[in-house]
N, CA, C and O of each residue as an XYZ file, in Angstrom:
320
protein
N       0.825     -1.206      0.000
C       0.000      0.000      0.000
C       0.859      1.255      0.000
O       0.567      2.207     -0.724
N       1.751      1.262      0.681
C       2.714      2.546      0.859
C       3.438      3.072     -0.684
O       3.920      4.197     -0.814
N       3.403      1.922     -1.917
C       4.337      2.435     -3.157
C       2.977      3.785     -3.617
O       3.087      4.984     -3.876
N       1.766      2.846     -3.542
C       0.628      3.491     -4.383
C       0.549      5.118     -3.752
O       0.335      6.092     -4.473
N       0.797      5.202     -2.060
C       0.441      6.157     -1.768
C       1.486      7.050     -2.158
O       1.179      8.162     -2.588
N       2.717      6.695     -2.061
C       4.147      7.669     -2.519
C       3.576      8.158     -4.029
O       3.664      9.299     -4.483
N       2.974      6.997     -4.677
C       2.614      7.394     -6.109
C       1.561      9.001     -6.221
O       1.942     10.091     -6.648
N       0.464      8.707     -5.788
C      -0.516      9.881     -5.519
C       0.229     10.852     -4.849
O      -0.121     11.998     -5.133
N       0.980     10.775     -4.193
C       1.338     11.981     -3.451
C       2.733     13.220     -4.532
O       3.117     14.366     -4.296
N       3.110     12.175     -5.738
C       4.119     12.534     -6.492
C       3.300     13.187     -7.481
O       3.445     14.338     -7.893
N       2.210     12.138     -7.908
C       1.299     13.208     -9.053
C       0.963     14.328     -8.442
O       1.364     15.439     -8.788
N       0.138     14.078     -7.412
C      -0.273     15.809     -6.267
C       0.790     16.845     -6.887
O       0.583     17.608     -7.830
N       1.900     16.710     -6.192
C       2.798     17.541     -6.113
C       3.510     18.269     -7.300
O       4.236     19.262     -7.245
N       3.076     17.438     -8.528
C       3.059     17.969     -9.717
C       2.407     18.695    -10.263
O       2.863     19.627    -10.926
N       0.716     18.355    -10.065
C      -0.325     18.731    -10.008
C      -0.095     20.247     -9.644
O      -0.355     21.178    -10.407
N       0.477     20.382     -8.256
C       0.100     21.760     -7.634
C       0.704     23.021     -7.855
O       0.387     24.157     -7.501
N       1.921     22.436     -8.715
C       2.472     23.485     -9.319
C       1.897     24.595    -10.014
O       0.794     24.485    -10.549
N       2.672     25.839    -10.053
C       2.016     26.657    -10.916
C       2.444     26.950    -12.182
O       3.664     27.008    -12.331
N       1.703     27.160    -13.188
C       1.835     26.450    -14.492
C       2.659     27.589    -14.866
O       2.130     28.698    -14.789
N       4.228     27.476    -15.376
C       4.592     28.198    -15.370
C       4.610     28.576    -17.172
O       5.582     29.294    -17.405
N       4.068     28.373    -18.015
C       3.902     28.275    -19.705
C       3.124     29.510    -19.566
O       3.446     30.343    -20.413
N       2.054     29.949    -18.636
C       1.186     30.866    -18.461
C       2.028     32.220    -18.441
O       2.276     33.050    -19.315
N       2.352     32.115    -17.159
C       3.555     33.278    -16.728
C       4.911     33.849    -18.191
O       5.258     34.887    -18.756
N       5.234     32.417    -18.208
C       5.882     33.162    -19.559
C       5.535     33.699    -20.616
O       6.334     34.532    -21.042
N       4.483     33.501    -21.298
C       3.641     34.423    -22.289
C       3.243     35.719    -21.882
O       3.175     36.705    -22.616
N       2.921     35.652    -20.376
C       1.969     37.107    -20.419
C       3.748     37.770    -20.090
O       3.594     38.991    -20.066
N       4.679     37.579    -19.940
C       6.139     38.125    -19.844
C       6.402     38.586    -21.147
O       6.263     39.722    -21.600
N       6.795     37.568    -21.684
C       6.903     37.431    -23.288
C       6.105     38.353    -23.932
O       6.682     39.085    -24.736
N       4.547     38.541    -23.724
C       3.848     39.364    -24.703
C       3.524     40.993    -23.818
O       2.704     41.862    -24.110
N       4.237     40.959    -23.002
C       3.900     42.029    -21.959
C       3.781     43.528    -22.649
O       3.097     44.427    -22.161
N       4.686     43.674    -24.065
C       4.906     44.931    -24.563
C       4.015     44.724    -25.682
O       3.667     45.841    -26.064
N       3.375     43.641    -26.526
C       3.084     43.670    -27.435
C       1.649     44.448    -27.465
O       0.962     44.788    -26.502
N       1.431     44.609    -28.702
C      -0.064     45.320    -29.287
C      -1.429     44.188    -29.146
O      -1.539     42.982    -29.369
N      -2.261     45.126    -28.718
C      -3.193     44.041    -28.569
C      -3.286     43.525    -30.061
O      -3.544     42.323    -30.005
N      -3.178     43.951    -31.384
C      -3.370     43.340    -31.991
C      -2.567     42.110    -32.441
O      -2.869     41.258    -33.276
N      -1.679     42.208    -31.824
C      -0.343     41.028    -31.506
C      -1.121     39.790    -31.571
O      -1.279     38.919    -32.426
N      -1.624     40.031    -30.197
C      -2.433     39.231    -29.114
C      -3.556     38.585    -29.526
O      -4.046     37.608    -28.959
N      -4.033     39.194    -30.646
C      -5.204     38.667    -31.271
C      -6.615     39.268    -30.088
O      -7.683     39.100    -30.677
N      -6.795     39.764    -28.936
C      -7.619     39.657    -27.811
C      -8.553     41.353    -28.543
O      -9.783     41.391    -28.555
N      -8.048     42.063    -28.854
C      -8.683     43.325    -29.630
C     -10.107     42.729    -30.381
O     -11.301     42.774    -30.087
N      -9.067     41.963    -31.872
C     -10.131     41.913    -32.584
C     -10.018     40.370    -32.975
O      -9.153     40.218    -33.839
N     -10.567     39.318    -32.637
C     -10.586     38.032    -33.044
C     -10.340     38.168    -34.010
O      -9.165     38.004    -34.337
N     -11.337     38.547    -34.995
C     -11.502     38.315    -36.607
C     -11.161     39.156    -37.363
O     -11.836     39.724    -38.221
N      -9.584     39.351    -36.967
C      -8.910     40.412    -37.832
C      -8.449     40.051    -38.828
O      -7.746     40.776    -39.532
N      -8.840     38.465    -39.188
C      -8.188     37.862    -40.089
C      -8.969     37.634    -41.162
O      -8.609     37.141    -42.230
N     -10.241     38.070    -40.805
C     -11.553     37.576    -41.694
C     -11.380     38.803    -42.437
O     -10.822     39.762    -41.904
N     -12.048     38.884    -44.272
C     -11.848     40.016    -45.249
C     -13.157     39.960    -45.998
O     -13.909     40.479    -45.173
N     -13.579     39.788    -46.591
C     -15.031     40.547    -47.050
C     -14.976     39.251    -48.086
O     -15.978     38.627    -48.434
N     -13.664     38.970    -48.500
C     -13.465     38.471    -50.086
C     -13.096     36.769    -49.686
O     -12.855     35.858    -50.478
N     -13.153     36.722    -48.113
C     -13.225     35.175    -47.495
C     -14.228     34.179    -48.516
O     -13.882     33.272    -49.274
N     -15.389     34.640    -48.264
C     -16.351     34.385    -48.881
C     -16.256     33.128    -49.986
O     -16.335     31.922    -49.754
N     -16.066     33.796    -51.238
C     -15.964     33.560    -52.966
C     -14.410     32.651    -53.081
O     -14.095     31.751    -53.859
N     -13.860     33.114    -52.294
C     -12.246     32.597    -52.203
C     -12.456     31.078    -51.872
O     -12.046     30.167    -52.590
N     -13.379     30.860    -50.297
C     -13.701     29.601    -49.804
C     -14.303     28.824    -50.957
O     -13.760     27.917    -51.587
N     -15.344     29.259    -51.104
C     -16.170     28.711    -52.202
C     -15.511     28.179    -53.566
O     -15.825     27.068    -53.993
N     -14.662     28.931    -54.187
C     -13.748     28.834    -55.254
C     -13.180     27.145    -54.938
O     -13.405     26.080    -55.513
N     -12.360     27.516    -53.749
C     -11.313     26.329    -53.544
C     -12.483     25.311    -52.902
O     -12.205     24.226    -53.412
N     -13.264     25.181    -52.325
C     -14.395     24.235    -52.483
C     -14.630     23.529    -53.417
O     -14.578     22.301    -53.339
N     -14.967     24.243    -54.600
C     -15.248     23.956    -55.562
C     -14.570     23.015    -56.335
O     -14.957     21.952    -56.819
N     -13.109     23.784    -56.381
C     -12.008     22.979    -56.903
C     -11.819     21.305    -56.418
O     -11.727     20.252    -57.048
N     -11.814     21.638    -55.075
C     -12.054     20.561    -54.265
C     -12.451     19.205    -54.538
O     -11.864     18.151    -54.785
N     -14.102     19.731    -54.362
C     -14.971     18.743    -54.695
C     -15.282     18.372    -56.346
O     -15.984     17.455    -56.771
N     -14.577     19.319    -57.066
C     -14.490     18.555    -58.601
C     -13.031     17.522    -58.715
O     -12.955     16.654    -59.585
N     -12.235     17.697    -57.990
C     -10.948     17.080    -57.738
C     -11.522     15.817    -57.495
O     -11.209     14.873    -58.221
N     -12.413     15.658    -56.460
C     -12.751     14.128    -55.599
C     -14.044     13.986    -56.904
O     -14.154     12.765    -57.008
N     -14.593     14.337    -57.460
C     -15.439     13.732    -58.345
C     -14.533     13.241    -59.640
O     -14.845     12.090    -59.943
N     -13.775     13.644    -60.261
C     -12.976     13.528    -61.260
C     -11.993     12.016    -61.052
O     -11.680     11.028    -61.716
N     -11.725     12.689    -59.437
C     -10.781     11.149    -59.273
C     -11.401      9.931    -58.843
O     -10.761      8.880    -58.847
N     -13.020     10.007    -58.340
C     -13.922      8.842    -58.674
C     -14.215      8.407    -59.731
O     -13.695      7.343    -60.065
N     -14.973      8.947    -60.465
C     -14.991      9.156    -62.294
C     -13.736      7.840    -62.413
O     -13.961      6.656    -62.166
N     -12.233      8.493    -62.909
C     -11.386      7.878    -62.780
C     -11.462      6.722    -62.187
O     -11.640      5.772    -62.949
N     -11.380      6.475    -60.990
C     -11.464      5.102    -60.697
C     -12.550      3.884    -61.116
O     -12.370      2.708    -61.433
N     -13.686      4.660    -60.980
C     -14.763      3.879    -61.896
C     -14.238      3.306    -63.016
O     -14.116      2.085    -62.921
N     -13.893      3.784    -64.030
C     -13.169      3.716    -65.422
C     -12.184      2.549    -64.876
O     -12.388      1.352    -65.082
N     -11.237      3.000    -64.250
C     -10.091      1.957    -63.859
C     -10.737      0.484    -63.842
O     -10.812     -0.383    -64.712
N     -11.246      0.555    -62.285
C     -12.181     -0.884    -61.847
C     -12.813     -1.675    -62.815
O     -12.766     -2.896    -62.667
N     -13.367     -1.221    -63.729
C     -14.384     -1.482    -64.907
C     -13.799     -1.123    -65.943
O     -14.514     -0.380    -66.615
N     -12.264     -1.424    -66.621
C     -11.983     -1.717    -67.634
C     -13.077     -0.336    -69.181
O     -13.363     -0.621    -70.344
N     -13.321      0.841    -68.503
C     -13.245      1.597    -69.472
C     -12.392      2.362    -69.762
O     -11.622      2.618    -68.836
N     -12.168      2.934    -70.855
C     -11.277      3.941    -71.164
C     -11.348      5.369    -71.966
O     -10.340      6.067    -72.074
């Protein structure tokens, strides 16, 4: 019984630490711009022209995976 309890008492003590990954970022980003930070404006990344762009490469996409079924059909079944 005594290994198990040394065991729990080692995770604990790991556990209780303070996370120090936290501390170093807000150090690290201490001077930066909120827009650094992303915390200003989330969706500073989003543009009007997201839109048509997504859709485009969608598009492309899903004619890519139809084309290369197509294709395989043909393959499997000896057309050409």
């Amino acid at each position: 019984a005594a290994p198990a309890v040394r065991a729990r008492t080692q995770v604990r003590t790991l556990m209780d630490h303070p996370n120090a990954v936290n501390q170093g970022q807000r150090d690290f980003q201490k001077g930066a711009t909120p827009y650094l930070r992303g915390d200003a404006d989330p969706t500073y990344l989003r543009k009007s022209s997201d839109g048509p762009i997504t859709a485009a490469f969608m598009g492309a996409a899903i004619l890519g995976w139809v084309l290369l079924g197509v294709n395989h059909y043909r393959l499997w079944n000896d057309k050409k």
